[in-house]
C-alpha positions as CSV (number, residue, x, y, z in Angstrom):
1,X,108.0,-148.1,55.2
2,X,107.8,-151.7,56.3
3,X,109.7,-154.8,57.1
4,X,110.3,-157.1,54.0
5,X,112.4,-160.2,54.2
6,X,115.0,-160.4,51.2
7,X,115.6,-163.1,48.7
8,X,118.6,-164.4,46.9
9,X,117.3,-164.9,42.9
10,X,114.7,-165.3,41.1
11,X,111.7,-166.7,43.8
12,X,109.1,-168.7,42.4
13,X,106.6,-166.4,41.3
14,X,103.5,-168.8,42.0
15,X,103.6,-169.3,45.0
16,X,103.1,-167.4,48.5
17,X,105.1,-167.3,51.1
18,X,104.1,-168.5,54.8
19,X,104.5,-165.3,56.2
20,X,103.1,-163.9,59.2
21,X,100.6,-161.7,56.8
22,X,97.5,-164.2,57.4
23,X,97.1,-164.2,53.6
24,X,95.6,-167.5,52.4
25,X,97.3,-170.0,50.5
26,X,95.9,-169.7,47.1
27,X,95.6,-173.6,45.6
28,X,93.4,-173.0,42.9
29,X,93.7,-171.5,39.3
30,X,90.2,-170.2,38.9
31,X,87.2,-170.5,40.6
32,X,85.0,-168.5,38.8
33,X,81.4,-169.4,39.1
34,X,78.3,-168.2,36.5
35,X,74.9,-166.9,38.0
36,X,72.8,-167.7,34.0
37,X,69.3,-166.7,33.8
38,X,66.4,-168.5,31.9
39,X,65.6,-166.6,29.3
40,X,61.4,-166.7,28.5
41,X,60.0,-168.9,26.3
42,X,62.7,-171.4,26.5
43,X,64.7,-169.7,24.2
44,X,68.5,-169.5,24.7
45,X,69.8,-167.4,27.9
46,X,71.3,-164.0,28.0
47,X,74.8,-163.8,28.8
48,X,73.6,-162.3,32.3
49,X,77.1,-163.9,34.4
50,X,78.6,-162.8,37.4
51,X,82.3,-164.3,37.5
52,X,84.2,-164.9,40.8
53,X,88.1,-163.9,40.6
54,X,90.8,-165.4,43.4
55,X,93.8,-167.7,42.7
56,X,97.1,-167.5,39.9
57,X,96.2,-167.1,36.5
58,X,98.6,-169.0,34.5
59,X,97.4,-167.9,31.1
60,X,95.9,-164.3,30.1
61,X,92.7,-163.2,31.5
62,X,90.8,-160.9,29.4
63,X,87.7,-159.6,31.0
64,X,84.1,-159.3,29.0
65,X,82.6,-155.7,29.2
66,X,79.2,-157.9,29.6
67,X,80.3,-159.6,32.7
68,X,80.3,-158.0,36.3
69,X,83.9,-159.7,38.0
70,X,84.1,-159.9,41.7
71,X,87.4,-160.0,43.4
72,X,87.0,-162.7,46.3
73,X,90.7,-163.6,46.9
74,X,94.2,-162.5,45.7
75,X,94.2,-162.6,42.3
76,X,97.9,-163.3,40.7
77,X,99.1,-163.2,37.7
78,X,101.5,-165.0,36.7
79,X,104.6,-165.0,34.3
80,X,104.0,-164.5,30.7
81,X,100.4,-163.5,31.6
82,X,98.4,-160.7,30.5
83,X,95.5,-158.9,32.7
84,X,93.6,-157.2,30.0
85,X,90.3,-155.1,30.8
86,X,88.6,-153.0,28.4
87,X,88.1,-149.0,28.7
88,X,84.7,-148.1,31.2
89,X,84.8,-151.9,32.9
90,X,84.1,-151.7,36.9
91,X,85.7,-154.5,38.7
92,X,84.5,-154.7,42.3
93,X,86.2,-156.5,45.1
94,X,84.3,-158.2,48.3
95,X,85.3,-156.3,51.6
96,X,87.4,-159.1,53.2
97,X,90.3,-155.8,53.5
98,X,93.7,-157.1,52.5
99,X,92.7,-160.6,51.4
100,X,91.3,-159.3,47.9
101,X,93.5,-157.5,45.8
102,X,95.2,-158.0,42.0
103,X,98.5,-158.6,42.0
104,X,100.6,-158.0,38.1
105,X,103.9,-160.1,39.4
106,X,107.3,-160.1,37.8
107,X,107.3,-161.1,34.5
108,X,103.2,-160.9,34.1
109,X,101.8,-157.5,33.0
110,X,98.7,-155.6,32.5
111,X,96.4,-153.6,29.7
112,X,93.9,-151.4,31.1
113,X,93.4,-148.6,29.4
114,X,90.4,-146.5,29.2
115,X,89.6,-142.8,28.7
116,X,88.2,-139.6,30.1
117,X,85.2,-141.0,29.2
118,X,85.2,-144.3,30.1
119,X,87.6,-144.6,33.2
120,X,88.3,-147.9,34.4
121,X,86.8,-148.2,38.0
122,X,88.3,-150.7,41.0
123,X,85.9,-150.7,43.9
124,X,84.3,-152.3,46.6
125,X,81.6,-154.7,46.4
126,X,80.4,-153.3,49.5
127,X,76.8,-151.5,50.2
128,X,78.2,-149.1,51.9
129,X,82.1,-148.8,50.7
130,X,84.6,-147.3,52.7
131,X,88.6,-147.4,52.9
132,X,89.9,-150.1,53.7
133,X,87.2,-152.8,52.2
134,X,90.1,-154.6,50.0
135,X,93.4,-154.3,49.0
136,X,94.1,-152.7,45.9
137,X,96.1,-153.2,42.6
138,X,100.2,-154.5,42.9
139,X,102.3,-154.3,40.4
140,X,105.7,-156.1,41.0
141,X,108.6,-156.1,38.3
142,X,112.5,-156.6,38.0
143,X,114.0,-152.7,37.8
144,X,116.4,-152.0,40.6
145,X,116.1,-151.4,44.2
146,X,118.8,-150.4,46.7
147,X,118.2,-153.2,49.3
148,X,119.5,-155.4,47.0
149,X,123.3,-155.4,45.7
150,X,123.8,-152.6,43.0
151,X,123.4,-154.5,39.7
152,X,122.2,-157.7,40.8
153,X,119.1,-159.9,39.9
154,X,118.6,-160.5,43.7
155,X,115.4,-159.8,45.0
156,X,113.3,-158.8,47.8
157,X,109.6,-159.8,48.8
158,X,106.5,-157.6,49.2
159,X,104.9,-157.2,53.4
160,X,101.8,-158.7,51.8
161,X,102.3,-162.3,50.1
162,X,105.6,-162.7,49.7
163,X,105.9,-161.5,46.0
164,X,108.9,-161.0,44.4
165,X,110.4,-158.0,43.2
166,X,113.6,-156.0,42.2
167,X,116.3,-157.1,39.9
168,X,118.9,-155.3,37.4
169,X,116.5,-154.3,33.8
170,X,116.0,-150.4,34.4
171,X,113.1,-150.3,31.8
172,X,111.3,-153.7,32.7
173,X,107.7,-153.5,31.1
174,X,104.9,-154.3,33.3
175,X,102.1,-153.1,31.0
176,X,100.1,-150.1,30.4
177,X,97.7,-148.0,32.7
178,X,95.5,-145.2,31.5
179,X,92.4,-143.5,33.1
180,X,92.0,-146.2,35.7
181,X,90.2,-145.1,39.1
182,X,91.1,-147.4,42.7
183,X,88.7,-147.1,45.4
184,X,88.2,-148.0,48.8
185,X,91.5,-149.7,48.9
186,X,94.2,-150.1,51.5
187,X,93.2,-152.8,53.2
188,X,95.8,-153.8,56.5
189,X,96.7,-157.1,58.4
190,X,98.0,-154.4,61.2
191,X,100.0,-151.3,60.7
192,X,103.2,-153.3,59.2
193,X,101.5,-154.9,56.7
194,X,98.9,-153.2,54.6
195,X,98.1,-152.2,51.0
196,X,98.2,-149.5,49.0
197,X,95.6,-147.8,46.6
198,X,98.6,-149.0,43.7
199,X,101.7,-150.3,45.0
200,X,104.5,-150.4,42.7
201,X,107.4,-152.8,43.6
202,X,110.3,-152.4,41.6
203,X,108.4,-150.9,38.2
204,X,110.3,-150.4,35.0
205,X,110.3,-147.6,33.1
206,X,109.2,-149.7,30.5
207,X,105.5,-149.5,31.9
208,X,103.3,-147.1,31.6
209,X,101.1,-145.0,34.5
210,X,99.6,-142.4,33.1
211,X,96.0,-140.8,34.8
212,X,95.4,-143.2,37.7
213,X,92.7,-141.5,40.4
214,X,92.9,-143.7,43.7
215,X,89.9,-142.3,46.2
216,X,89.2,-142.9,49.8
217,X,92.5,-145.5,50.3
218,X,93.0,-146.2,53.9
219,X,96.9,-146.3,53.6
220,X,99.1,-144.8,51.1
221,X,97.5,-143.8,47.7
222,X,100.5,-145.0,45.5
223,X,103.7,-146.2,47.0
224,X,106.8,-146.4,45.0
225,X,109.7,-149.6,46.3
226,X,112.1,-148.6,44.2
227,X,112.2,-148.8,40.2
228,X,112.6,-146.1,37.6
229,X,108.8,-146.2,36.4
230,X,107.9,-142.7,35.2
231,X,104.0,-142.3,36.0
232,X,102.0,-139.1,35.4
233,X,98.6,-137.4,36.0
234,X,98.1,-138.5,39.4
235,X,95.1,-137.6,41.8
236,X,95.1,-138.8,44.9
237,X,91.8,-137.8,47.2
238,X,90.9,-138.4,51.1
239,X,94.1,-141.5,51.7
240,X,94.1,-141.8,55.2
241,X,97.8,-142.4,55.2
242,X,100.6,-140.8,52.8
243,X,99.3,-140.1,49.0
244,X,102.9,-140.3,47.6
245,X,105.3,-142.4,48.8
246,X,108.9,-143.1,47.6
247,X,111.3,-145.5,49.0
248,X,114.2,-148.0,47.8
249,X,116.0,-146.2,45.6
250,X,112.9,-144.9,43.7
251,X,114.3,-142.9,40.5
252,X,111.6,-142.4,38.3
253,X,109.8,-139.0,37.3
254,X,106.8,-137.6,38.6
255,X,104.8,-135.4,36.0
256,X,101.1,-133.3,37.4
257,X,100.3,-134.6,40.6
258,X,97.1,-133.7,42.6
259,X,96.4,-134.4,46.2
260,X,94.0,-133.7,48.6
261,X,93.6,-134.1,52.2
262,X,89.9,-135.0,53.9
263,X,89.4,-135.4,57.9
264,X,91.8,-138.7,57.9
265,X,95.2,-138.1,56.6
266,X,99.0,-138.1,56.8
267,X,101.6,-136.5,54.4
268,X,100.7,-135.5,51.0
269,X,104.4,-136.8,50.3
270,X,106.5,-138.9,52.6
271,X,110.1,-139.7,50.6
272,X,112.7,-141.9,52.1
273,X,115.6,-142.2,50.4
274,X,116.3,-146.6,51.3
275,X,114.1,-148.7,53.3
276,X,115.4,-147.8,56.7
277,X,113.6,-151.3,58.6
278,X,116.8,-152.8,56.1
279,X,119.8,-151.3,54.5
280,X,120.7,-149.4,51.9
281,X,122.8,-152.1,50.0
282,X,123.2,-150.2,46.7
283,X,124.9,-147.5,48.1
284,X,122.0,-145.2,46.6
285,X,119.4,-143.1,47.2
286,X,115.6,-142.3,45.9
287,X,116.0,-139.1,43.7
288,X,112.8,-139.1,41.3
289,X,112.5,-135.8,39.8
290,X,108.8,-134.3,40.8
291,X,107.4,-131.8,38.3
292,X,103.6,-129.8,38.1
293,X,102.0,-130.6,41.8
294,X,99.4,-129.2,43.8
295,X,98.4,-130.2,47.4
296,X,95.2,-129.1,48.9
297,X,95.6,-129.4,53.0
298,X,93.3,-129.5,55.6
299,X,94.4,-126.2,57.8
300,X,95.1,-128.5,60.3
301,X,98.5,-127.9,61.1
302,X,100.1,-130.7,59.5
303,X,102.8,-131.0,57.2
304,X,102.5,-131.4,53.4
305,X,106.5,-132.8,52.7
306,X,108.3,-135.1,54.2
307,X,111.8,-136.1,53.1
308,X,114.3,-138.3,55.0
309,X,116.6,-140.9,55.3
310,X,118.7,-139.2,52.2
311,X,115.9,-139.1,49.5
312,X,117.3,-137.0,46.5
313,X,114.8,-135.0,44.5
314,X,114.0,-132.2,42.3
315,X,110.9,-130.5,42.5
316,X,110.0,-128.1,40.0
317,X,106.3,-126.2,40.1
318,X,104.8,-127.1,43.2
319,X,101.6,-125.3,45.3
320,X,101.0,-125.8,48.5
321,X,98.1,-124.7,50.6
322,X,96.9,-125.2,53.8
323,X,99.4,-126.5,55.9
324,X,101.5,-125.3,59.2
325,X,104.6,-126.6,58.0
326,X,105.6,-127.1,54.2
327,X,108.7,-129.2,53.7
328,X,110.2,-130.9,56.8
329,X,113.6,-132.5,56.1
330,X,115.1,-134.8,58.3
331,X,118.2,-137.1,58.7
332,X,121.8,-137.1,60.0
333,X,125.2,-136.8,59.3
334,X,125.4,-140.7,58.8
335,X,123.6,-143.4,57.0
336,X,120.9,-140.6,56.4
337,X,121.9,-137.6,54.5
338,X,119.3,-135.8,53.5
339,X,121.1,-132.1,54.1
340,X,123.9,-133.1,51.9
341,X,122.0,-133.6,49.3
342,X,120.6,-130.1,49.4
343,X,124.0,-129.1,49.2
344,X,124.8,-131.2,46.5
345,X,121.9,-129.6,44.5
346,X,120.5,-133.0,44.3
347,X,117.8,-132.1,46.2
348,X,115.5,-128.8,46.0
349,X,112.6,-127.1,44.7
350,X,112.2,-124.6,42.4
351,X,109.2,-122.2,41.9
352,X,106.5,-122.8,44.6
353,X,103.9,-120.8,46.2
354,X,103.0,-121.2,49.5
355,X,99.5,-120.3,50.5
356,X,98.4,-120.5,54.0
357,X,101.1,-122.2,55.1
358,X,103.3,-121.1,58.3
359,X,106.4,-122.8,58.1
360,X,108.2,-123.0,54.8
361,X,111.2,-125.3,55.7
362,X,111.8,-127.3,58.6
363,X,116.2,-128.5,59.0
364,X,115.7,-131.6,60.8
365,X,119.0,-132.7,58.8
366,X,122.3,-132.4,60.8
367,X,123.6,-129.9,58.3
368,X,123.3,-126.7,57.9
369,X,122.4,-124.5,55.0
370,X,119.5,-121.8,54.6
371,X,116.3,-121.9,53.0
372,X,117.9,-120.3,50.0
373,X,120.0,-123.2,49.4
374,X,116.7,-125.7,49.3
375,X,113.7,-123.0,47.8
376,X,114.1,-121.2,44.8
377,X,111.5,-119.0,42.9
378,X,109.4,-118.4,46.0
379,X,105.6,-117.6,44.9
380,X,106.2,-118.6,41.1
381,X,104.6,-121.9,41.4
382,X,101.2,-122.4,39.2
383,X,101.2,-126.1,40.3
384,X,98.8,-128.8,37.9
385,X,95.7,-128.0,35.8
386,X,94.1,-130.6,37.3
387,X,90.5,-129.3,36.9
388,X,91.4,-129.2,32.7
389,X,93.3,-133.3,32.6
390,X,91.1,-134.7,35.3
391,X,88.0,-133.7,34.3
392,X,84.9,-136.3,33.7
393,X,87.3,-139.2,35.2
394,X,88.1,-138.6,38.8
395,X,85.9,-138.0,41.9
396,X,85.8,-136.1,44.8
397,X,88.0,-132.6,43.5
398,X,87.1,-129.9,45.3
């Protein structure tokens, strides 16, 4: 979880801040160039282009299946704009790390939807890709966050470009995402500023995330600040950092999750219940409800769970394998009360099987309850079919 500097109102969503970030100013609106070649014979040419992408987009950008986009810059989108891009495109950014990603901000939204048999693909431009070569896809909108006032339109700004976020509309609308694939993302300024496979600031539940792969990320796979989008069908394979984060009052739902670990990797899950580098000025805490997951470890004595800072939570038919320690809890009888929500029954799990793992529970809390209190229907888990919803879209499933 990262520093973010807070905003009172709306901020002006064309614009980036100067922030410390080393983001560049963007001053243009497009500046796409065309590669044409001569066609033989004199005749009219082909539609052979190649378009450059960087800058805000003031009016809607709909992509053309026949032309191959490169992502030089940020792209941003701006207010009232649509990001459309047909079912089986491949966008490819150049590996310049964090200063190339897309960026849906509030108010703007985004139509990609594609299938199991033509995924939408968001890679590097690279010869040889690998994590970390640009920044990924951001999607910033006006649902609620708790480091803002509880029912306020005040907002906060994202650790990369300054972009708004937050506000008071629960199901805020920021588009529609189906069978889209993000690789090679996660590009970083330093390790408090970096970007996610799909970071989701402040998501509605309006929008829709529904089968979205993100491969080989060098930070987190998706991140959620807040917001009560529900997103489903998730595979997250080889982040080098967390592959589901949650943090700012995220209250959304969860539904089939995959995850698995390579060499390079942190938690499978790392849940905070507020952004603890601010406050917790709602009063609230994260509590997302987590149904049909699997987590494939590494045996390397990690941990697949981690939840803190009060994050609330309801796991239902989880599998985990591979791991020395399972769920690791942690907090404090203040500002962080993570045991009291097991307690409260507003955070548990229910139906899980444990394979190779040593540790079930780990009470890092304050409080004290038993492992009966937190885990019910021990070795009933049949976690996600991922090999039956995934198949012929994602990569790298073991």
């Amino acid at each position: 979880m990262k520093n973010r500097l807070l905003i009172l109102g709306f901020a002006a969503a064309l614009f980036i801040a100067c922030e410390s970030d080393d983001t560049p100013d963007i001053v243009i609106n497009d500046n796409s160039t065309t590669n044409i070649v001569n066609a033989p014979g004199g005749g009219e040419p082909p539609a052979d282009t190649t378009v450059n992408l960087s800058g805000v987009y003031t009016e809607n950008l709909t992509l053309d299946p026949d032309v191959e986009y490169i992502v030089t810059g940020p792209v941003l989108m701006a207010d009232g704009t649509t990001l459309t891009i047909p079912a089986g495109m491949t966008i490819k950014a150049q590996p310049v790390g964090v200063n190339a990603y897309i960026a849906i901000q509030q108010g703007a939204s985004i139509n990609a939807v594609g299938n199991a048999s033509n995924p939408i693909v968001m890679t590097s431009n690279a010869n040889s890709p690998s994590s970390g070569d640009w920044g990924g896809l951001v999607i910033c909108g006006r649902a609620p966050i708790n480091s803002t006032a509880d029912g306020s339109t005040d907002t906060a700004t994202s650790e990369v470009g300054g972009l708004s976020y937050g506000g008071d509309t629960a199901a805020d609308n920021s588009g529609n995402i189906q069978y889209l694939r993000i690789e090679y993302a996660g590009g970083a300024i330093d390790g408090n500023a970096e970007l996610n496979g799909l970071s989701l600031y402040a998501v509605g539940s309006g929008t829709t995330i529904d089968f979205v792969q993100i491969f080989e990320g060098s930070d987190d796979g998706f991140e959620f600040f807040g917001g009560t989008v529900n997103a489903s069908h998730l595979v997250v394979v080889n982040s080098e950092d967390d592959s589901i984060d949650w943090t700012e009052g995220y209250t959304g739902t969860l539904t089939d999750v995959y995850v698995q670990h390579g060499a390079s990797h942190d938690k499978a899950f790392e849940c905070d219940g507020y952004n603890t580098d601010f406050s917790n000025v709602a009063g609230y805490f994260s509590a997302p409800t987590v149904t049909n997951v699997t987590v494939a470890g590494a045996d390397d004595g990690s941990e697949a769970i981690r939840l803190r800072a009060g994050t609330q939570g309801i796991f239902t038919n989880v599998v985990i394998n591979d791991f020395d320690e399972a769920f690791d809890l942690d907090g404090d009888l203040g500002d962080n009360p993570t045991g009291q929500g097991v307690l409260d029954g507003l955070l548990s799990v229910t139906d899980v099987t444990f394979n190779n793992v040593v540790t079930k529970l780990k009470n890092d809390t304050g409080f004290t309850f038993t492992e009966a209190d937190f885990i019910s229907g021990d070795g009933n888990g049949t976690g996600t079919d991922v090999a039956t919803w995934g198949a012929g879209w994602t990569v790298g499933i073991n």
